[in-house]
FILO-276230 format. One record per residue (C-alpha): residue number from 1; residue in one letter; x negated, y negated, z. Coordinates in steps of 0.05 Angstrom, whole numbers, padded with zeros to 5 digits, m for minus. Each point is the difference from the previous one (the first is absolute). Example, Ala and Ser with C-alpha at 12.3 -4.5 7.8 and 13.67 -1.06 7.14 Angstrom:
# FILO-276230
  nr rest      X      Y      Z
   1    a m00246  00090  00156
   2    s m00027 m00069 m00013
***
This chain:
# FILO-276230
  nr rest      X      Y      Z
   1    x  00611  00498  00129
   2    x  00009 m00006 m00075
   3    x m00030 m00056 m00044
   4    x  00061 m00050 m00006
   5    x  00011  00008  00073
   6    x m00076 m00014  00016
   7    x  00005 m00061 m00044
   8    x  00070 m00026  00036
   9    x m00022  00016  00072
  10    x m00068 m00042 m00011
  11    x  00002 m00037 m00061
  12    x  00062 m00027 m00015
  13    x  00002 m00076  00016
  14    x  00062 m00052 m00022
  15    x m00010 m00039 m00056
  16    x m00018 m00059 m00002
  17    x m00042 m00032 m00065
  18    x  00014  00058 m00048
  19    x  00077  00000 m00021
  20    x  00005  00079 m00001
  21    x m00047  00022  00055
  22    x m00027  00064 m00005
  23    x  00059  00042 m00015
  24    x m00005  00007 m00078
  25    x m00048  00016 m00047
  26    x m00032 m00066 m00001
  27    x m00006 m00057  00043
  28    x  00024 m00067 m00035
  29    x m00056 m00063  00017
  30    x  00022 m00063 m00022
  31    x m00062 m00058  00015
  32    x  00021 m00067  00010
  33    x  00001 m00055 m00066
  34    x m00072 m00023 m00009
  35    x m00034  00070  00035
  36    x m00039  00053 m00022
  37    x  00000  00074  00021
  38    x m00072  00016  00025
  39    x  00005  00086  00010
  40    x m00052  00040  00027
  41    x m00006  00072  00021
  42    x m00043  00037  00052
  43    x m00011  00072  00020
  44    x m00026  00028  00060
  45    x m00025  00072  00003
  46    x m00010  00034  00076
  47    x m00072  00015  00004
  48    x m00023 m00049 m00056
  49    x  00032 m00064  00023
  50    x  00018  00013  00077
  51    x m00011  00065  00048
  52    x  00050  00043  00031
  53    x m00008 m00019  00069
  54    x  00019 m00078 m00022
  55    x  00072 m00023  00036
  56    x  00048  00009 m00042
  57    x  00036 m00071  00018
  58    x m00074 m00030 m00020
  59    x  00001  00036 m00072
  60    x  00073 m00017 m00010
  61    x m00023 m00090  00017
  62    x m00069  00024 m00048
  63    x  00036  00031 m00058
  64    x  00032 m00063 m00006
  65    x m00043 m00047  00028
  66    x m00048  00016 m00067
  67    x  00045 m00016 m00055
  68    x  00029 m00066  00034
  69    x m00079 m00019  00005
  70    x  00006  00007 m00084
  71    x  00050 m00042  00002
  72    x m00030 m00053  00040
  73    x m00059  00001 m00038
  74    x  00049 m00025 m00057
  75    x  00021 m00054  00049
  76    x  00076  00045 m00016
  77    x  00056  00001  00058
  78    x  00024  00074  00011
  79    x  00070  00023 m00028
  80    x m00001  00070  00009
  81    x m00029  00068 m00008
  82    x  00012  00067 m00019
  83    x m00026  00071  00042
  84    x m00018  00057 m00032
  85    x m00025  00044  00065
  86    x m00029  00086 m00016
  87    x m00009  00040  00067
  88    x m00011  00072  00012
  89    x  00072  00001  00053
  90    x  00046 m00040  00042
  91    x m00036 m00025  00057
  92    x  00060 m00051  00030
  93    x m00053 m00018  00053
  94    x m00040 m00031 m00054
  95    x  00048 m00031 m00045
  96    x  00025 m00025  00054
  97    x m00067 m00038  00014
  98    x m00021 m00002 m00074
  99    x  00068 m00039 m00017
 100    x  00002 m00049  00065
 101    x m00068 m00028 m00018
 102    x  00009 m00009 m00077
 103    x  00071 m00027  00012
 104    x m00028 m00051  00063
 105    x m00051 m00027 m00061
 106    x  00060 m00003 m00051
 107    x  00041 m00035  00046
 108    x m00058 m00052  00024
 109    x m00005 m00013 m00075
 110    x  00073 m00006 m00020
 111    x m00019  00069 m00052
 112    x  00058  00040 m00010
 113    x m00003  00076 m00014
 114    x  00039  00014 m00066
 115    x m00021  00064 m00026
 116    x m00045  00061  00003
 117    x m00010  00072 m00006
 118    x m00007  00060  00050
 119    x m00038  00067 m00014
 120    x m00041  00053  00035
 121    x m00066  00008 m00009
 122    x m00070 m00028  00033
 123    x  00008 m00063  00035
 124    x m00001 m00061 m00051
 125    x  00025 m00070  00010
 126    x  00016 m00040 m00066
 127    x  00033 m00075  00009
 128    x  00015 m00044 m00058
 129    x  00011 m00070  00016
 130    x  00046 m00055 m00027
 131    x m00019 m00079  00013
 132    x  00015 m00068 m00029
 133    x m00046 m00051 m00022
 134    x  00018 m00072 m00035
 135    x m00004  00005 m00081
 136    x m00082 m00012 m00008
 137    x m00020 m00004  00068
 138    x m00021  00067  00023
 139    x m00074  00008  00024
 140    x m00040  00039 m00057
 141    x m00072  00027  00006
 142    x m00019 m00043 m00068
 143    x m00007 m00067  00031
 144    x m00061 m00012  00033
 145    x m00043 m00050 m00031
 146    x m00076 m00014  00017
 147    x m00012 m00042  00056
 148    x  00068  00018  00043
 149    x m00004  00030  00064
 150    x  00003  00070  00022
 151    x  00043  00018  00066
 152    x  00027  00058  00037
 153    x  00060  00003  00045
 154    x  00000  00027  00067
 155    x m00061  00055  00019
 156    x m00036  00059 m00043
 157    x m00030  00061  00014
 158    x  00029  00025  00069
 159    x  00042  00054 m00038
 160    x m00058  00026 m00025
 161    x m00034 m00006  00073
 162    x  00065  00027  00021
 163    x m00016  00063 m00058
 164    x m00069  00011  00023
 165    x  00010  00014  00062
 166    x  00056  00053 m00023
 167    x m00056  00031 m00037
 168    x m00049 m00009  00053
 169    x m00053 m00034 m00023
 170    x  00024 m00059  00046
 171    x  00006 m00006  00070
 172    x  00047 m00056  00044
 173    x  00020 m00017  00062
 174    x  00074  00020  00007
 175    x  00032 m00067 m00008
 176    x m00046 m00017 m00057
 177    x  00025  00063 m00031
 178    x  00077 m00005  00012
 179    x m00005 m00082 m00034
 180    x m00037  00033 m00063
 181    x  00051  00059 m00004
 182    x  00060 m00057  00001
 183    x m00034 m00034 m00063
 184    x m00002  00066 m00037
 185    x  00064  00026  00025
 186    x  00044 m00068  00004
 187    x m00033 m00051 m00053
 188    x  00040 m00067 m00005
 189    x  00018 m00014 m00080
 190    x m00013 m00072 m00006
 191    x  00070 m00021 m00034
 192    x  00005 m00063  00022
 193    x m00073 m00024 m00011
 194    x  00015  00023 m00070
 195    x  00057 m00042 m00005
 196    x m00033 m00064  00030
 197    x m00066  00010 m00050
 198    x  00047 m00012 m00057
 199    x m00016 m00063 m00030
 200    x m00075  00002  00032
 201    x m00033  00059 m00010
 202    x m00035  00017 m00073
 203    x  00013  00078  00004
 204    x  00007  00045  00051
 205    x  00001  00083  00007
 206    x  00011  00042  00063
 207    x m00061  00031  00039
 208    x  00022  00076  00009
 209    x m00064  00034 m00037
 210    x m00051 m00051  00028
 211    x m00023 m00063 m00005
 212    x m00048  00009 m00051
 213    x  00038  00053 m00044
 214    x  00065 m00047  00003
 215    x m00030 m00066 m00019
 216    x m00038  00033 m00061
 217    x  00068 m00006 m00026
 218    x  00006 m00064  00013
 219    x m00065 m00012 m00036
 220    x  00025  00041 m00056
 221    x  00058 m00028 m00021
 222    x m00029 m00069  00005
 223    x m00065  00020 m00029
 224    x m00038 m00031  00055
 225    x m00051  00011  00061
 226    x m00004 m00011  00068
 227    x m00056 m00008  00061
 228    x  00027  00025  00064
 229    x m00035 m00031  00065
 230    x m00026  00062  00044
 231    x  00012 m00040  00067
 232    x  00072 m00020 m00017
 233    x  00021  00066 m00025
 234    x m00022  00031  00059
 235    x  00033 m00048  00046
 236    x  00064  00036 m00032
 237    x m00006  00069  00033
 238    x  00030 m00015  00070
 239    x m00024  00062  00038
 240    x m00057 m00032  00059
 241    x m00024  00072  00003
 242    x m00032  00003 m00058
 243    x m00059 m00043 m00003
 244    x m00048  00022 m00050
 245    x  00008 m00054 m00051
 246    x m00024  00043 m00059
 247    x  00059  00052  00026
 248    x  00051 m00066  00008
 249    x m00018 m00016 m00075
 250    x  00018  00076 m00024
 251    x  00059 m00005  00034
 252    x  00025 m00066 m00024
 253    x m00016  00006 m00070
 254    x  00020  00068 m00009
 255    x  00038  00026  00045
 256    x  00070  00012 m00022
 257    x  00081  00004  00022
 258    x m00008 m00070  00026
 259    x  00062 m00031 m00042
 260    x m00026 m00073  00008
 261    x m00007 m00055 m00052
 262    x m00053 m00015 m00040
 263    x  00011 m00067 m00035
 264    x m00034 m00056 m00044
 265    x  00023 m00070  00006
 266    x m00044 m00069 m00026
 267    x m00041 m00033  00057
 268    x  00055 m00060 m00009
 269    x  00047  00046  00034
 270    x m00032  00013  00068
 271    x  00051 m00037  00039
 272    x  00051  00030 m00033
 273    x m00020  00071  00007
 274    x m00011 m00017  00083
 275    x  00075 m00022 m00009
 276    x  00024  00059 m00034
 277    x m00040  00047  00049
 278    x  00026 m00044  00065
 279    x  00077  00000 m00025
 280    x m00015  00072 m00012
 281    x m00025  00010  00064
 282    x m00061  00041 m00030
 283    x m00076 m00008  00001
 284    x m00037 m00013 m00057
 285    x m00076  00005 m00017
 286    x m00031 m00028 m00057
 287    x m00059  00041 m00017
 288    x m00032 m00024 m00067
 289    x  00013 m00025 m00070
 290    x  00016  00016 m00069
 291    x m00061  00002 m00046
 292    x m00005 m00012 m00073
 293    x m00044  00047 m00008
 294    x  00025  00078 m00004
 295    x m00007  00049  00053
 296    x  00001  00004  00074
 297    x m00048 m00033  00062
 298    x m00006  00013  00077
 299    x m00048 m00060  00023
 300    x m00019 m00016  00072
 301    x m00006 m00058  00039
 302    x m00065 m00023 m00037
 303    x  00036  00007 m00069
 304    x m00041  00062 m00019
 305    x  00031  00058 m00033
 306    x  00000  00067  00031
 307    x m00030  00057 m00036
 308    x  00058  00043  00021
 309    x  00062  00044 m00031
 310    x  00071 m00007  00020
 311    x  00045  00053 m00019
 312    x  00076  00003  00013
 313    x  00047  00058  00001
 314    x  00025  00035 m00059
 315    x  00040  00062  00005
 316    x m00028  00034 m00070
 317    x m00076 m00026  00016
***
């Protein structure tokens, strides 16, 4: 099978949003009057960012499923997106997997496919997304002010339980195991939490290196600090089996591909974040506050600070 047949057999979709499709040089995005293109682009490299034994139907929803998180951490509502896919042959068994579960996501999302490029070579995954956002209402990591709150969508961690255990250093019970492998392998990009925290929320950034590493640059770009409470941010890893709390803390903090929320928002908008998160039909946590003062806190239930290190992932560390 050569490349443009590849492409038509498992990647060629109608078009809907982009005038063209994918059958030119370019694809041709035109955003609504009053919107904003938000773009972002991810790669995924086998052995780095997933292993070869993962479902191909599961990588195809993933590849995806962590660029549309960018865009919900903009509060942005996906256009489209664009494929470039390297692999060392044909396999039509996995494209046909791969292309099922990243096309299921696009479709959930109303994401069109508009573009890409094919070529041989080790197996690498690059998406760039397209979104919308109203003219000065996208969610930015700059706006957190001293004294808002701190919150976290959904649950952190159990991808990097689920990654432990792959490295065995962790054992679980086998349904433990297989609901920690679905949040590594199937994470949930929380677009339309995104969307309802316009409006409310101060800044906001996507967890996908960990907690802590993520929402340094928050504190960053809004030249800020933050105490995180220990017992709420271990509430957020949702695997029972492990119950060390020192271990639930690591995990939580610092675990990594979780592609949840982290957002600020002022103490005035409590109700309105519950609102935002019901209508979304997503949990939210609020875990601590924004401090004047520089730097980064993990307190527990007394207040006190803990005398330990969180470190998140970096590929070049």
């Amino acid at each position: 099978m050569g490349e443009f047949d590849l492409i038509a057999r498992y990647f060629r979709r109608p078009a809907r949003r982009s005038p063209l499709g994918s059958g030119d040089d370019c694809a041709l995005l035109a955003p609504r009057a009053g919107m904003q293109l938000a773009v972002s682009t991810d790669m995924l490299v086998e052995g780095r960012h997933f292993l070869s034994t993962v479902d191909p139907a599961r990588l195809g929803h993933k590849a995806l499923a962590v660029n549309l998180s960018d865009l919900a951490a903009c509060g942005a509502e996906p256009l489209a997106f664009t494929l470039s896919l390297s692999m060392p042959n044909v396999d039509e068994a996995w494209l046909a997997g791969f292309s099922r579960g990243l096309l299921e996501l696009a479709d959930a999302h109303g994401c069109e496919l508009v573009g890409g490029d094919t070529t041989r070579g080790p197996l690498v995954i690059s998406i760039t997304v397209f979104g919308e956002v109203p003219q000065g209402q996208a969610l930015l990591r700059s706006g957190a002010r001293a004294g808002d709150d701190l919150w976290a969508s959904g649950h952190l961690g159990d991808a990097r339980v689920a990654l432990e255990v792959f490295r065995g250093t962790q054992s679980l019970p086998a349904e433990a195991f297989a609901a920690v492998r679905e949040r590594m392998e199937l994470p949930q990009p929380r677009v339309a939490l995104g969307q309802a925290l316009r409006g409310i929320a101060s800044a906001a950034v996507d967890v996908s290196d960990g907690l802590v590493g993520d929402l340094r640059h928050v504190l960053a770009a809004s030249a800020v600090g933050a105490t995180i409470e220990a017992p709420a941010a271990q509430s957020l890893l949702a695997c029972t089996a492990v119950t060390d709390e020192a271990q639930r803390l690591e995990f939580a903090l610092a675990g990594g591909d979780d592609y949840e929320l982290l957002f600020t928002a002022p103490p005035a908008a409590r109700d309105a974040v519950a609102q935002a998160a019901a209508g979304a039909r997503t949990r939210v946590t609020r875990i601590g506050r924004i401090d004047a003062e520089r730097g980064l806190r993990v307190a527990d239930a007394q207040g006190r600070l803990l005398d330990r290190a969180f470190a998140s992932f970096d590929h070049f560390a």
